[in-house]
DSSP file (Angstrom, degrees, kcal/mol; ACC not computed):
  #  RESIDUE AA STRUCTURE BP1 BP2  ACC     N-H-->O    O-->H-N    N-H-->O    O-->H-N    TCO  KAPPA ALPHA  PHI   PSI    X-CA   Y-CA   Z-CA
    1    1 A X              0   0    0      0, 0.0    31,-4.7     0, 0.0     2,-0.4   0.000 360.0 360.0 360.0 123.8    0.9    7.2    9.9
    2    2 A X  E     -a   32   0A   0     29,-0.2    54,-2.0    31,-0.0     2,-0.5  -0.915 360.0-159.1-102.8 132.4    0.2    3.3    9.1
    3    3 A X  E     -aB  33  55A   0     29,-1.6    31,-2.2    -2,-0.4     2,-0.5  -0.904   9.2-163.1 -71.2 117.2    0.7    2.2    5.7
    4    4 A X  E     -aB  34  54A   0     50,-0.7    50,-1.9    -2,-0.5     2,-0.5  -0.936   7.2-168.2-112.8 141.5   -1.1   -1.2    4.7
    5    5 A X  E     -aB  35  53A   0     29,-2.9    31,-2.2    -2,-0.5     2,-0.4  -0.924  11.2-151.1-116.6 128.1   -0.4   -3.3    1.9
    6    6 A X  E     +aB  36  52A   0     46,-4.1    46,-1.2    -2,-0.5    45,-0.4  -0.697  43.2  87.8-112.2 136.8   -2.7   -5.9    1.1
    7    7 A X  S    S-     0   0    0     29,-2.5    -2,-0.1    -2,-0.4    31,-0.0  -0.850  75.7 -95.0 169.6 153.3   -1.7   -9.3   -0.7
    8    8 A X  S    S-     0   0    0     -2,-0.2    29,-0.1     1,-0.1    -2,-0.1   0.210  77.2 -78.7 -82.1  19.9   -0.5  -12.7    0.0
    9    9 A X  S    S+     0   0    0      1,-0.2     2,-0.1    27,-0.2    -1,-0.1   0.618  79.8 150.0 104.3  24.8    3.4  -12.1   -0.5
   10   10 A X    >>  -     0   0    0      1,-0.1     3,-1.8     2,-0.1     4,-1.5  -0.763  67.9 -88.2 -95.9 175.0    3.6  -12.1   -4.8
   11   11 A X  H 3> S+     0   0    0      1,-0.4     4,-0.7     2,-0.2    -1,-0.1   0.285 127.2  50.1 -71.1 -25.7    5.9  -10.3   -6.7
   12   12 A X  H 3> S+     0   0    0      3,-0.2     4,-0.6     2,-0.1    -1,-0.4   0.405 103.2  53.7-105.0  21.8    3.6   -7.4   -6.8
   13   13 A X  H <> S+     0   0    0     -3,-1.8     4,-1.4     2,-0.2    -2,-0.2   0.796 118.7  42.7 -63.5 -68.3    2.8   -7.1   -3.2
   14   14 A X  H  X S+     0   0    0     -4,-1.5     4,-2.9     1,-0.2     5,-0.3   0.921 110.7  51.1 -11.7 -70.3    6.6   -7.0   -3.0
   15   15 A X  H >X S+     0   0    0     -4,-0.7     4,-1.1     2,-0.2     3,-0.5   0.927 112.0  51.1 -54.2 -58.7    7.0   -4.8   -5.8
   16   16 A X  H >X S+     0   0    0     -4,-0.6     3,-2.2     1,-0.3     4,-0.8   0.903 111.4  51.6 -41.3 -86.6    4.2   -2.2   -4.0
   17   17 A X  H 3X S+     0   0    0     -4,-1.4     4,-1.5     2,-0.2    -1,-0.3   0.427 102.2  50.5  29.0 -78.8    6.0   -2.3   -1.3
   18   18 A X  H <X S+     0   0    0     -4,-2.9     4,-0.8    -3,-0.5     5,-0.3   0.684 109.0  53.5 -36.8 -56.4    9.1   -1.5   -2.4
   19   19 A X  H XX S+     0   0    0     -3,-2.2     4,-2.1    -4,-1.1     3,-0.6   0.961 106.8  55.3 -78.4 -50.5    7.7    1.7   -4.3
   20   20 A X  H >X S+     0   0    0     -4,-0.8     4,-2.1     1,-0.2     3,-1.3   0.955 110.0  42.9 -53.4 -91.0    6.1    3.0   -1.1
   21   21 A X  H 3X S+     0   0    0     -4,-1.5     4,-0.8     1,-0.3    -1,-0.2   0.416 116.2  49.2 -66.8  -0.3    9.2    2.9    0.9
   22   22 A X  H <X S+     0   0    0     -4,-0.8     4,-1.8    -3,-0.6    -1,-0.3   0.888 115.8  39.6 -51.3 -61.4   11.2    4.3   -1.7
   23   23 A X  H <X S+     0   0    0     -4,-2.1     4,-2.2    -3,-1.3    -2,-0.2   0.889 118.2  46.8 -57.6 -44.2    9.0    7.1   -2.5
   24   24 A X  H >X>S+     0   0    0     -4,-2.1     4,-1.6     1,-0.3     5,-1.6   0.991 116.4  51.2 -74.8 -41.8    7.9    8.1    1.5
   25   25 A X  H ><5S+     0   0    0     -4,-0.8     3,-0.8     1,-0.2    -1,-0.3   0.952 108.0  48.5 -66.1 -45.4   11.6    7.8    2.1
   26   26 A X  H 3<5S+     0   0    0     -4,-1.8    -1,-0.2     1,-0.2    -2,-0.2   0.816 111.4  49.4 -44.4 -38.9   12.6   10.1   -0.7
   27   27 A X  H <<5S-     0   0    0     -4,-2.2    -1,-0.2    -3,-0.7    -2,-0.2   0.638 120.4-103.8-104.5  -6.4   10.1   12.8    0.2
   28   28 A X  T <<5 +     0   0    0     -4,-1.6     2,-0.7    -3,-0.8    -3,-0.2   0.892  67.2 152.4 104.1  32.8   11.1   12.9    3.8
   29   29 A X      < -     0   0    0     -5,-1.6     2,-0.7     2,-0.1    -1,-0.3  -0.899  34.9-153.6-122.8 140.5    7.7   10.6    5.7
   30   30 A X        +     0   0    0     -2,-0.7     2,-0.3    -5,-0.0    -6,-0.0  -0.818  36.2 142.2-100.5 128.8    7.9    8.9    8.5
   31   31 A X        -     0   0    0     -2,-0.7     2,-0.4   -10,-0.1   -29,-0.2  -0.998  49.8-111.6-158.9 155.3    5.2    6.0    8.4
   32   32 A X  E     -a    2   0A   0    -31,-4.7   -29,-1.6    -2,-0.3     2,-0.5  -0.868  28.5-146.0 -95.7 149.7    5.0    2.0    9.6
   33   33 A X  E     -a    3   0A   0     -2,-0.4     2,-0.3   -31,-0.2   -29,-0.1  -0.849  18.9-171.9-136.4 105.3    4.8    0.0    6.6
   34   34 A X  E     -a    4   0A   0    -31,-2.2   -29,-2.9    -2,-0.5     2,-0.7  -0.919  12.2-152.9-114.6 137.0    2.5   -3.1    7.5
   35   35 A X  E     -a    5   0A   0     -2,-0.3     2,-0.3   -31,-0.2   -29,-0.2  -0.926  12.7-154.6-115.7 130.5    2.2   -6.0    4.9
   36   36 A X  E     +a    6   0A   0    -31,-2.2   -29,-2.5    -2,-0.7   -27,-0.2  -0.713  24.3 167.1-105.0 146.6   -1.1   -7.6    5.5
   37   37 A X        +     0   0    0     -2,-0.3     2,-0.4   -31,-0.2    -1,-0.1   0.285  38.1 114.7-151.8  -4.6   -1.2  -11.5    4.3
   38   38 A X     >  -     0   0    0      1,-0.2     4,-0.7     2,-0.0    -1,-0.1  -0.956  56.4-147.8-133.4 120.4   -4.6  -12.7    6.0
   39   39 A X  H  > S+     0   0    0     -2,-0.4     4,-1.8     1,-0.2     5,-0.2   0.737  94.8  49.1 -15.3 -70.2   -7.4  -13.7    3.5
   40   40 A X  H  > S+     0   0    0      1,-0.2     4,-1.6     2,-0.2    -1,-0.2   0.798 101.8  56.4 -86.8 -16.8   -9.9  -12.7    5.6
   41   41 A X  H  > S+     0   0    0      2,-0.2     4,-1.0     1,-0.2     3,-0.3   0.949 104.2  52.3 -30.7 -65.5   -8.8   -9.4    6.6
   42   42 A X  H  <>S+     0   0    0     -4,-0.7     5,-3.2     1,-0.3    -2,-0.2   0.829 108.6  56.8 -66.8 -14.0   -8.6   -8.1    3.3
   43   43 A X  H ><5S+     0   0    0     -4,-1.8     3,-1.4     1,-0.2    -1,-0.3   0.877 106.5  51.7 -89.0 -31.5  -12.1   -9.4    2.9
   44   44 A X  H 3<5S+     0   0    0     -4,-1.6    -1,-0.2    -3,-0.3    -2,-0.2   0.417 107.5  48.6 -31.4 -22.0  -13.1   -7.4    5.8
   45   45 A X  T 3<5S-     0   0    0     -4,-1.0    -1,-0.2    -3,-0.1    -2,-0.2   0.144 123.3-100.1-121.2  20.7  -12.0   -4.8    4.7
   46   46 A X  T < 5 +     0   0    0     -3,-1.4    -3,-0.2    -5,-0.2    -2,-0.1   0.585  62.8 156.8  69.6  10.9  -13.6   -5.0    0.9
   47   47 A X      < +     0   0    0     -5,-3.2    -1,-0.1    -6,-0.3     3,-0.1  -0.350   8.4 155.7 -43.2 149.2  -10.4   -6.3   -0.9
   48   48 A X        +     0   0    0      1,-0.3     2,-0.4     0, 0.0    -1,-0.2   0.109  64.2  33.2-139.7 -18.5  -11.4   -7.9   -3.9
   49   49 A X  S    S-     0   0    0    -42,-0.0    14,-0.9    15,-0.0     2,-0.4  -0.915  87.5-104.4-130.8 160.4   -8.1   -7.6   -6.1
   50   50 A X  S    S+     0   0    0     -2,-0.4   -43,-0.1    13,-0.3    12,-0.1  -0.997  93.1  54.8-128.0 134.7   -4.4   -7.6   -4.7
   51   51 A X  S    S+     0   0    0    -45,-0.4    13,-0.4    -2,-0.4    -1,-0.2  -0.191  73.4 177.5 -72.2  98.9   -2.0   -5.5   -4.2
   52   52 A X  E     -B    6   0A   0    -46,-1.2   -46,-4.1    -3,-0.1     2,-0.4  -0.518  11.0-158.2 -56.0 124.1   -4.5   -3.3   -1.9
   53   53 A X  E     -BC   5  61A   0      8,-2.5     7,-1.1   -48,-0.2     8,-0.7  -0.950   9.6-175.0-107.6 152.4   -2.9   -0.2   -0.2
   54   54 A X  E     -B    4   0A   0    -50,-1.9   -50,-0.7    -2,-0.4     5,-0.2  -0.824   8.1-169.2-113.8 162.4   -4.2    1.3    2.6
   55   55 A X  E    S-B    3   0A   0      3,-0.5   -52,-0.2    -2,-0.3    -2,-0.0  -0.583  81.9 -27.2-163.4 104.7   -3.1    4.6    4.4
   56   56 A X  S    S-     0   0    0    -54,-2.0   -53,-0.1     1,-0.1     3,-0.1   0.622 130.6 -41.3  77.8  20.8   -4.4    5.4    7.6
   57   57 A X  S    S+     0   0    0      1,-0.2     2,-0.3   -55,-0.2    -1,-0.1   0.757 111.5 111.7  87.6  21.7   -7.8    3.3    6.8
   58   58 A X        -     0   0    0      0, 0.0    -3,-0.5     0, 0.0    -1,-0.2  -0.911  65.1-130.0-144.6 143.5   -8.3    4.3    3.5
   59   59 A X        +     0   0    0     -2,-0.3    -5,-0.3     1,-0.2     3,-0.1  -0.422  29.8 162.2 -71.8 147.5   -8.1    2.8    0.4
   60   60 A X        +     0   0    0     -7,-1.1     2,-0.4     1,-0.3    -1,-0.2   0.549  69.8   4.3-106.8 -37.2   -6.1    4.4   -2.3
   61   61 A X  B     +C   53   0A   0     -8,-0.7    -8,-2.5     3,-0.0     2,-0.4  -0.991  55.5 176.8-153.2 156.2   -5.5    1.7   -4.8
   62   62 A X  S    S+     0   0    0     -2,-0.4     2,-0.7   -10,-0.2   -12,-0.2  -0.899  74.8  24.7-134.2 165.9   -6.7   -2.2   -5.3
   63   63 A X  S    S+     0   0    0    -14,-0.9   -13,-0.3    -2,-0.4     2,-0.2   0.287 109.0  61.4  85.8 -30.8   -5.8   -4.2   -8.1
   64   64 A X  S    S-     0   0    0     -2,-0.7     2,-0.5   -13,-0.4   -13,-0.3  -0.662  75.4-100.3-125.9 157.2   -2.5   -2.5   -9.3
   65   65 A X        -     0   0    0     -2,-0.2   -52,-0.1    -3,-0.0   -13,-0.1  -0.961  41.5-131.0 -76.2 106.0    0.8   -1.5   -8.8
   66   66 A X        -     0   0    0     -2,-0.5     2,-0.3   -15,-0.1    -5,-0.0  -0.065  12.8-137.5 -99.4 169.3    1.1    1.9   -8.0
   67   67 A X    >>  -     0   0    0      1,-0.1     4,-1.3     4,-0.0     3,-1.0  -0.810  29.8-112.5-107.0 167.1    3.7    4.7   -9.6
   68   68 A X  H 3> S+     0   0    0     -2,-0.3     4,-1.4     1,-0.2    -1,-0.1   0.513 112.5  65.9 -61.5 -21.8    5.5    7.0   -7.9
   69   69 A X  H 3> S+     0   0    0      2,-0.1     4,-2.5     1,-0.1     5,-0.3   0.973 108.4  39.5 -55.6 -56.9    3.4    9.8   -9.4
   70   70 A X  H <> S+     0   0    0     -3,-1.0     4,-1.7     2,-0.2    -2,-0.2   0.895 108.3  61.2 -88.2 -27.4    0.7    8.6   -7.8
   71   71 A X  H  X S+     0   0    0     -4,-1.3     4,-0.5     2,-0.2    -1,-0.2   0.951 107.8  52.1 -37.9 -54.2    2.5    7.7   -4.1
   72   72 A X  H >< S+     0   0    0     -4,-1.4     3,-2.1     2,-0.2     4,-0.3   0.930 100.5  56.4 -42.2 -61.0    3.3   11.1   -4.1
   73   73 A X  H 3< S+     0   0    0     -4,-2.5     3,-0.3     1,-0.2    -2,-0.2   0.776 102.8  64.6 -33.2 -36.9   -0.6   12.4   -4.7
   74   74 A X  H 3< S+     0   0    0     -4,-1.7    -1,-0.2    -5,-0.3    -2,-0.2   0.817 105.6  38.5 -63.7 -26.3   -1.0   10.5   -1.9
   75   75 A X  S << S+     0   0    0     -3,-2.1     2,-0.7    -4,-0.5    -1,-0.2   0.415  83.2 103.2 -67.3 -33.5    1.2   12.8    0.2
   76   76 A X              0   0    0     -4,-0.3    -4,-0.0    -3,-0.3    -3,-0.0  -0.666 360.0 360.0 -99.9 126.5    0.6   15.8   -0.7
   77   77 A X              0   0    0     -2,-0.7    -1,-0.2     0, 0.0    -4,-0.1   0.463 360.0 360.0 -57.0 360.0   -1.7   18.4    1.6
């Protein structure tokens, strides 16, 4: 499983970050945690607001920080 997180390295790209490898570690997933930092990627890929996650080539959230409620949703079959 790849995680991406999309943003040029601020304090909530970090922060995103952070919450994802809390969270996956906490519920017991193993996934690589990529922080994506090139402009023109994220425009390639429809970014328009940052922190972007991806997981596995899909978007889940743009704009926001996410909470651990919804990291979870993200998880769950």
């Amino acid at each position: 499983m790849k995680i991406e997180i999309m943003g040029p390295g601020c304090p909530r790209c970090r922060k995103t970050e952070e919450l994802i490898a809390e969270t996956i570690r906490k519920i017991g997933i193993d996934a690589e945690i990529v922080h994506v930092t090139d402009l023109n990627h994220m425009i390639e890929r429809g970014v328009m607001m940052t922190p972007a996650v991806f997981i596995d080539g899909v978007k889940k959230i743009e704009g926001k920080i996410p909470t651990e409620v919804q990291i979870r949703q993200w998880f769950q079959k």
